[in-house]
C-alpha positions in Angstrom: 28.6 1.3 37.2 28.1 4.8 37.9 28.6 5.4 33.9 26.1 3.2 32.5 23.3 4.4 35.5 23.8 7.9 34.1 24.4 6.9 30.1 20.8 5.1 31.2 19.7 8.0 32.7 20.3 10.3 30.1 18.7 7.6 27.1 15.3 7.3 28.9 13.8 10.4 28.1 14.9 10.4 24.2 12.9 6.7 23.8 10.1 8.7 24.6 11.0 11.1 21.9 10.6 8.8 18.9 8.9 9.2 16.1 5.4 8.1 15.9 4.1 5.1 13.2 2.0 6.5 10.6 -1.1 4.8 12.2 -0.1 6.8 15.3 0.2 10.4 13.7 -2.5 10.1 10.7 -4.2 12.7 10.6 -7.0 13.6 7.6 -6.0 17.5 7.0 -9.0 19.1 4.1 -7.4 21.8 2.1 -8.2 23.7 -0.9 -6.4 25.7 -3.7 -6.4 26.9 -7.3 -5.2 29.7 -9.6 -6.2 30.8 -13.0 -3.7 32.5 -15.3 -4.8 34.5 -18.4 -2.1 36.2 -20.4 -0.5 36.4 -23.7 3.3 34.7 -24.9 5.8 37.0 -26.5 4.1 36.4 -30.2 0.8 37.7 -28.6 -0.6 34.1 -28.7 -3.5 34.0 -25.8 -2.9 32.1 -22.9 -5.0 30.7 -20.4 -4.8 27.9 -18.4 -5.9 26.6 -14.3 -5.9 23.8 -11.4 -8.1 23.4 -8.5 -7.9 21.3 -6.6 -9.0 20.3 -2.5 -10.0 17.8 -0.1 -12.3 17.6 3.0 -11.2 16.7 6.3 -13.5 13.8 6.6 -12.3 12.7 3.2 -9.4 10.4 1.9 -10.7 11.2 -1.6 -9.2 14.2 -3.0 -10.7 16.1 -6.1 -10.1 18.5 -8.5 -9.7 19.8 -12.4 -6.7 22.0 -14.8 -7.3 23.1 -18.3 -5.5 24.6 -20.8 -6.5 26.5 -23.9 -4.9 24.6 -26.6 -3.2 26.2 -29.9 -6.0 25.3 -32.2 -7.9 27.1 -30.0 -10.1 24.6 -27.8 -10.1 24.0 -24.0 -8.5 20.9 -22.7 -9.8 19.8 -19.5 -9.5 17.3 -16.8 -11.3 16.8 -13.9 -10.4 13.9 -11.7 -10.5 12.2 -8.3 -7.7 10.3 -6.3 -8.5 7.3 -3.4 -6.7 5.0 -2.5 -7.2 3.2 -5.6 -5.1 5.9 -7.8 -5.6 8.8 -9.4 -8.9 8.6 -11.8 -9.3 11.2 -15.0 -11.8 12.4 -17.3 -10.6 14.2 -20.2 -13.1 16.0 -22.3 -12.5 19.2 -25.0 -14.3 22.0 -25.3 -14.7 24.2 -28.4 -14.3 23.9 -31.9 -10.7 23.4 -33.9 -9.9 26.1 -35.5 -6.7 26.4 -37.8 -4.8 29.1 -38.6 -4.8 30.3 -42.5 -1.0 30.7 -43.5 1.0 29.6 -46.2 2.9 27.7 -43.6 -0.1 25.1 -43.1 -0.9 25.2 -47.4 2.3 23.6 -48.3 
C-alpha cells in the first residue's frame, strides 16, 4: 500500500505538467524578414534575387513577395498572401526579353 501511495504521490505533479491543446497555447506571434542578394555567378552572369515576407500579431494572414532576375533578363515576381484558405499568388514580369546574340541561339 505504501508503494502505490508514493508511486501516486510522485505521478500527481507530472499530470500537471502536460502538454497544452493547441487551443490552449495559441498564440498569434507578428514577425517580419527579408534579404536581397545582388551578385554575379562564376561566368559573370548578374544575379539578383529577394523574399520578404511578415505578419502582424493581430493577423492570421501572413504576406509577402520574392523575385528573381531571370536569364533573359526580366524580373519575375510574386507577391502573395496565406489564410487559412491556402497560400494565394500573383505572378507578374517586369522588363522586356532580351536574348542574347550568339551563334549558339542562330543554329
Amino acid at each position: 500500500m505504501y508503494k502505490l501511495l508514493l508511486a501516486l504521490a510522485l505521478l500527481l505533479p507530472l499530470a500537471h505538467c502536460r502538454p497544452q491543446s493547441y487551443e490552449d497555447s495559441h498564440e498569434r506571434l507578428g514577425y517580419s524578414f527579408g534579404y536581397e542578394i545582388s551578385d554575379e555567378d562564376s561566368d559573370e552572369n548578374p544575379l539578383h534575387f529577394g523574399h520578404a515576407e511578415g505578419r502582424s500579431d493581430e493577423s492570421d494572414t501572413t504576406s509577402g513577395s520574392y523575385y528573381v532576375l531571370l536569364p533573359d533578363s526580366r524580373t519575375l515576381r510574386v507577391e502573395y498572401y496565406v489564410d487559412e484558405n491556402g497560400f494565394h499568388p500573383t505572378v507578374t514580369y517586369e522588363g522586356e526579353a532580351v536574348y542574347p546574340e550568339s551563334e549558339e541561339y542562330s543554329k
